[in-house]
N, C-alpha and C positions, 0 to 999 in steps of 0.2 A: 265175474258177474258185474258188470254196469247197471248204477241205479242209473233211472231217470229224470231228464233232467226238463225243470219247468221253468217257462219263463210269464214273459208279461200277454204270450198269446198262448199259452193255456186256457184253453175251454174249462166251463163252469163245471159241465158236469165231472173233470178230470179234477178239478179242484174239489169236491166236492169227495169222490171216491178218496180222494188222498187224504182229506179230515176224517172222511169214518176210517179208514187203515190207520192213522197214526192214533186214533181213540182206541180201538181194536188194539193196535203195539202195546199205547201205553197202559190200559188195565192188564194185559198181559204181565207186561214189565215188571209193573206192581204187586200183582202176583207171586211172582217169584223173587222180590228182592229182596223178604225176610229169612235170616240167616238159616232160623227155625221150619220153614217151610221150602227152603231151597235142600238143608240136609233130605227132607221129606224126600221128595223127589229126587234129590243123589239114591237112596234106597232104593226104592220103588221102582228106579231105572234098572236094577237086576231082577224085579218080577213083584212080586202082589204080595205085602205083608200086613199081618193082624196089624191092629190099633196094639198092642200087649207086643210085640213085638216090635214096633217101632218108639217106643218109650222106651225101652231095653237099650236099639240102639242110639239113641239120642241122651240118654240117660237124663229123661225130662219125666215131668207129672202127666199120668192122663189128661189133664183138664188144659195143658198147656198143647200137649199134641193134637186134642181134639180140636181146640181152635183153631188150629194152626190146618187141621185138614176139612175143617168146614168151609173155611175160605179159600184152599184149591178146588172145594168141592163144587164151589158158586161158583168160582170160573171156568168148572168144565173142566179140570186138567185131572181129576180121578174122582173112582166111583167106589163105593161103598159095595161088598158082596156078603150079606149074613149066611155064616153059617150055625147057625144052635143061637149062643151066646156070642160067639167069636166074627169082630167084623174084620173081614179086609178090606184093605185099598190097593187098586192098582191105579195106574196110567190109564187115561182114555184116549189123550191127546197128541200125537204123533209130535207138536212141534214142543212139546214138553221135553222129549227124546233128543230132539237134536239139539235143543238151547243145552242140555244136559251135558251133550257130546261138547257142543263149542266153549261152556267153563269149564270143563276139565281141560281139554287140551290149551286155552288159556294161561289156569289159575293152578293146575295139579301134574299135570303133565311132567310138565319142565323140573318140578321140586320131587321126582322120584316118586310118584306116590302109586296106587296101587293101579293095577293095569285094567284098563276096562274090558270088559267083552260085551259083545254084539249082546 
């Protein structure tokens, strides 16, 4: 894949498109760069788990997990499903999935760690 490449006769509107994409990247970015909200989404990449469940695996406090998915929740990167008392969260956002895919094979891969599935 070749990025594109801009010079000094780049059109305005082409400038313009490339500010909102890299505003777009970077709250993204940002979104997932806490350690606590990236585990989030390591999970969540195998399917849709309680709030009670994912404190379990993180072995954190409610109130820290809840922060931690209010702020995926504002970027759109999962959604909240009540059932009774019990909330889950899954993925909403496809490129959540494959940023997922690219730090593992990255940062886990190579260290033996556990194998992913589709």
């Amino acid at each position: 894949m070749a990025l594109p490449v801009f010079g000094p006769d780049t059109c305005e509107d082409d400038l313009d498109r490339m500010l909102e994409n890299a505003t777009a990247a970077s709250n993204f970015l940002k979104a997932i760069s806490h350690e606590g909200r990236l585990m989030i989404l390591c999970h969540l990449a195998s399917g849709e788990k309680s709030v009670t469940e994912l404190e379990t695996l993180l072995s954190a406090r409610q109130a820290a997990v809840s922060q931690q998915l209010g702020r995926l929740r504002l970027e759109g990167l999962v959604q909240p499903r009540r059932e009774g008392k019990t909330i889950y969260y899954s993925l909403t956002d496809g490129r959540a999935i494959r940023i997922m895919d690219v730090v593992y094979d990255l940062f886990c891969r190579s260290e033996g760690g556990p194998a992913r599935t589709p």
